[in-house]
C-alpha positions in Angstrom: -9.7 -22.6 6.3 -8.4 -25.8 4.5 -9.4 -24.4 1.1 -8.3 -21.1 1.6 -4.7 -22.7 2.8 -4.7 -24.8 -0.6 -5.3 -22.3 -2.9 -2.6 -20.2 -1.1 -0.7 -23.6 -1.6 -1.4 -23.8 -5.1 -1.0 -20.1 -6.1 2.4 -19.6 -4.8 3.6 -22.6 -3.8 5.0 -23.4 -7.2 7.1 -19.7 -7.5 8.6 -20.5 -3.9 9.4 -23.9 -4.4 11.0 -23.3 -7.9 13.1 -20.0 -6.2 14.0 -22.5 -3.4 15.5 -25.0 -5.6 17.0 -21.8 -7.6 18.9 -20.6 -4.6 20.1 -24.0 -3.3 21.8 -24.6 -7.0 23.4 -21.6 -6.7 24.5 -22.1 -3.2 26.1 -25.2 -4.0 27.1 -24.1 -7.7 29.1 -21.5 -5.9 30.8 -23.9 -2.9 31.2 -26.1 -5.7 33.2 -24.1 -8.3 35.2 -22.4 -5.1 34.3 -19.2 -7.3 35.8 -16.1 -5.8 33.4 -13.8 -3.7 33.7 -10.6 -6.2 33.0 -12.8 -8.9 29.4 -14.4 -7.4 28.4 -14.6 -3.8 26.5 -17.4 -2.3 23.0 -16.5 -1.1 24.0 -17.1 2.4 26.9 -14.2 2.2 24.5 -12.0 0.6 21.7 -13.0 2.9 24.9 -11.9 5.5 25.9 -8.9 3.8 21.8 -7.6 4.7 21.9 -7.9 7.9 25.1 -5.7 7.8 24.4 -3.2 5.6 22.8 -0.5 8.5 22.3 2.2 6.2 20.2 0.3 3.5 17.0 1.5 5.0 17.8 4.8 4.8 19.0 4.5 0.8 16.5 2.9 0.4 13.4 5.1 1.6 15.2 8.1 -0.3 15.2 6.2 -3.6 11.3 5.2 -2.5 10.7 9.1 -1.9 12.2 10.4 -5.3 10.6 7.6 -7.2 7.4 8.3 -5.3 7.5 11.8 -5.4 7.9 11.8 -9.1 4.9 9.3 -10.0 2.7 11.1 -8.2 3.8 14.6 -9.9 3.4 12.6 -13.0 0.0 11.0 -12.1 -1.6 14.1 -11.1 -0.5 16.4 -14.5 -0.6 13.2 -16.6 -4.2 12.6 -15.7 -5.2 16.0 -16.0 -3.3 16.5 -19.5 -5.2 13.3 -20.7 -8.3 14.9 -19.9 -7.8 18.0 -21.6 -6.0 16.1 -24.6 -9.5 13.8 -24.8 -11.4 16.7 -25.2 -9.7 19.0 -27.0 -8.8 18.0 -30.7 -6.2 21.3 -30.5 -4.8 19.7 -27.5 -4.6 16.3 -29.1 -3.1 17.9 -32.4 -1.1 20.3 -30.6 0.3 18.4 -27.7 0.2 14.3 -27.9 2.8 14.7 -30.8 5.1 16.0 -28.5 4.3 13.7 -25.8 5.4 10.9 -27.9 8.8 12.6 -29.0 9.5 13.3 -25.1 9.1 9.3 -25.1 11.7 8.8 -27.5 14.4 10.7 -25.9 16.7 8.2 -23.6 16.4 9.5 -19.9 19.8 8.8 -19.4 21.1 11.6 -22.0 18.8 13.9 -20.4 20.2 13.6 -16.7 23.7 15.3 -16.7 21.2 18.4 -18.4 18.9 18.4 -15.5 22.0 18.0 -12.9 23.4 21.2 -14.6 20.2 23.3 -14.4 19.0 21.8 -11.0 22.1 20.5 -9.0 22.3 17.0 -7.8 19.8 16.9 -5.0 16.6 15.1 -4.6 15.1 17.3 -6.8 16.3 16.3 -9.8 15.9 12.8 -8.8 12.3 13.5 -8.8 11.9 15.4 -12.0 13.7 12.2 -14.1 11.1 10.6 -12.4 8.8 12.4 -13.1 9.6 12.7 -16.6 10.5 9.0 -17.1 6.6 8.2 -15.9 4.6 10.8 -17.7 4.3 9.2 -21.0 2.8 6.0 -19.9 0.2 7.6 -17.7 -0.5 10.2 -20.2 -1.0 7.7 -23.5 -2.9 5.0 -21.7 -5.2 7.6 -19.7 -6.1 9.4 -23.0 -7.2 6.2 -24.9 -9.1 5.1 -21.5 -10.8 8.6 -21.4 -11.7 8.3 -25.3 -13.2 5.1 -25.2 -16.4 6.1 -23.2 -19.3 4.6 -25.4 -21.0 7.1 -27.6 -24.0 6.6 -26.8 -23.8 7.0 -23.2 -21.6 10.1 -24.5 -24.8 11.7 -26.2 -26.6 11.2 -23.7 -25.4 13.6 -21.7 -25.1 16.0 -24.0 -28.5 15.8 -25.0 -29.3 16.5 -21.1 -26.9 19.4 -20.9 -24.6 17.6 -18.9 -21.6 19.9 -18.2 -17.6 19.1 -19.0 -17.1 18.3 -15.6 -20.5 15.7 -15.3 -19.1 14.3 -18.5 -15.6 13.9 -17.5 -16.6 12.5 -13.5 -19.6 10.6 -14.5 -18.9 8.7 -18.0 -15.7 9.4 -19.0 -13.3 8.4 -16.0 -15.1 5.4 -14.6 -14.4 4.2 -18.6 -10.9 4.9 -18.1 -10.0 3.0 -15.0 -8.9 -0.2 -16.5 -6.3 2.4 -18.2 -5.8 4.7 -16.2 -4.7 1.7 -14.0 -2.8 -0.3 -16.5 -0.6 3.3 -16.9 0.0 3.4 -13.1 1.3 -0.4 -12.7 3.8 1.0 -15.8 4.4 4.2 -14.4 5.6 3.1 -10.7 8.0 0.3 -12.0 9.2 3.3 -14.7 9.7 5.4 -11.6 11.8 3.5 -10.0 14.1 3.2 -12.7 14.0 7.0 -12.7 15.0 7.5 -9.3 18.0 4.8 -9.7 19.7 6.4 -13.2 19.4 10.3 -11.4 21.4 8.6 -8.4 24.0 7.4 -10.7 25.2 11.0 -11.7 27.0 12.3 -8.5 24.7 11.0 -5.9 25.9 10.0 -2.6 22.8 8.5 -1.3 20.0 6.0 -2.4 20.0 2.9 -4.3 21.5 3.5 -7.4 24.3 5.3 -5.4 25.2 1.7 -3.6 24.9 -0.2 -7.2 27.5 2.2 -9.0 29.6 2.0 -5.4 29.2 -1.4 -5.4 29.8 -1.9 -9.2 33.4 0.1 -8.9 34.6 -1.6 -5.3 33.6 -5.0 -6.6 31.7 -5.7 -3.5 29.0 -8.0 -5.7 27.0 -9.1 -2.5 26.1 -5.7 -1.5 25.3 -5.2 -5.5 23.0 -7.8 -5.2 21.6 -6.5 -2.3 20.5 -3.6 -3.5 19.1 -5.7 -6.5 16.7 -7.8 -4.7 15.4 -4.4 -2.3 14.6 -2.9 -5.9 12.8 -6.3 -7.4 11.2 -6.0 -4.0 9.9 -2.7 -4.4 9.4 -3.0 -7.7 7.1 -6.4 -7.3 5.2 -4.4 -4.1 3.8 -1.4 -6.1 2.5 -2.9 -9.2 1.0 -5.5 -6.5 -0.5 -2.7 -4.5 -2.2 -1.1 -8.1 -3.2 -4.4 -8.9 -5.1 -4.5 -5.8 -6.4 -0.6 -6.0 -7.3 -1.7 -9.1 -9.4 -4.2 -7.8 -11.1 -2.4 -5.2 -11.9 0.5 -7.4 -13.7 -2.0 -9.8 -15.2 -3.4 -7.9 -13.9 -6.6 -8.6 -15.1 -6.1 -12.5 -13.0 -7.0 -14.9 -11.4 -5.0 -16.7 -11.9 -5.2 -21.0 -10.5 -3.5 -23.7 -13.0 -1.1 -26.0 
């Protein structure tokens, strides 16, 4: 118990204690200076400002549902399109070019096109998602997928083995560390996907109380919804960390 509590200690005991010192400089920075709310808030009024905000939780588990919503759309076709791009050089010639161009394209200049052909519900919260995500998952899982050894490749097809053996039994267990690496990406991306689609005529979710926030000056609530994002955004690429882990095996995971 002792040395499991000191290497908690020593893990994140550094992080806390330097955010603690962080938040008291800025608490007395601000008391200091006398600098006007709308300007920057103490941490104490935006602590406040939490505990008064009653709708956050509901803006917040929208944005989570568009953003998650949209990774999984994107995880699912992504993963799928990788597999058929890994083993199919017309796919790979055919499609990965424009893969890459779809990456080049700024999300933002896409929205106000989606909102025209799809409205401004949740839908097209979840297709910028969606769409925002697909390029990490797709590039990362098709260099995972094409790095099964060759050897262990002929193998199998010296034994027959069919597309699906190959794919199930050598080539996605090889693409894990990727396929992973993609996903920890992907849900940060989607995120940010969720929160640019709500600042084009949304009135709910997260990125509709930072542009509301933004134009009423209310800079506590803007910080508010901030930290929930950091928050969220720290707590998914945690959680695929730790899939990551378990679906290892605890292996580490190496480059080919």
């Amino acid at each position: 118990m002792i040395s499991y509590a000191r290497r908690l200690a020593d893990r994140y005991g550094p992080p806390v204690l330097i955010l603690a010192l962080a938040i008291g400089a800025w608490e007395a920075i601000v008391r200091w200076l006398d600098l006007a709310p709308w300007l920057l808030p103490a941490p104490s009024a935006i602590a406040m400002r939490f505990t008064r905000t009653q709708d956050l939780w509901y803006h917040t588990g929208l944005t989570l549902l568009e953003a998650g919503a949209g990774f999984a759309i994107s995880a699912v076709l992504g993963v799928a399109l990788a597999a058929g791009i890994a083993n199919s050089r017309f796919l790979e010639r055919g499609i990965l070019p424009y893969v890459i161009v779809s990456n080049a394209v700024p999300i933002i200049a896409i929205v106000p096109l989606l909102n025209i052909w799809l409205g401004f519900g949740v839908v097209t919260k979840i297709v910028i998602a969606a769409i925002i995500t697909f390029f990490p998952i797709v590039t990362n899982a098709t260099r995972g997928l094409k790095a099964a050894d060759p050897r262990i490749v002929d193998l199998m097809h010296s034994i027959n083995a069919t597309t699906a053996q190959m794919f199930f039994k050598v080539q996605l267990p090889s693409a894990l560390p990727f396929i992973f690496a993609g996903f920890k990406i992907a849900a940060s991306l989607s995120l940010v996907g969720a929160v640019v689609g709500e600042f084009y005529g949304a009135d709910r979710g997260l990125g509709y109380l930072v542009i509301t926030a933004a134009t009423q000056l209310r800079t506590d609530l803007l910080f508010v919804a901030i930290i929930v994002l950091a928050a969220i955004g720290i707590t998914t690429f945690s959680l695929f960390g730790w899939l990551e882990r378990q679906a290892l095996r605890g292996e580490t995971p190496r480059e080919r």
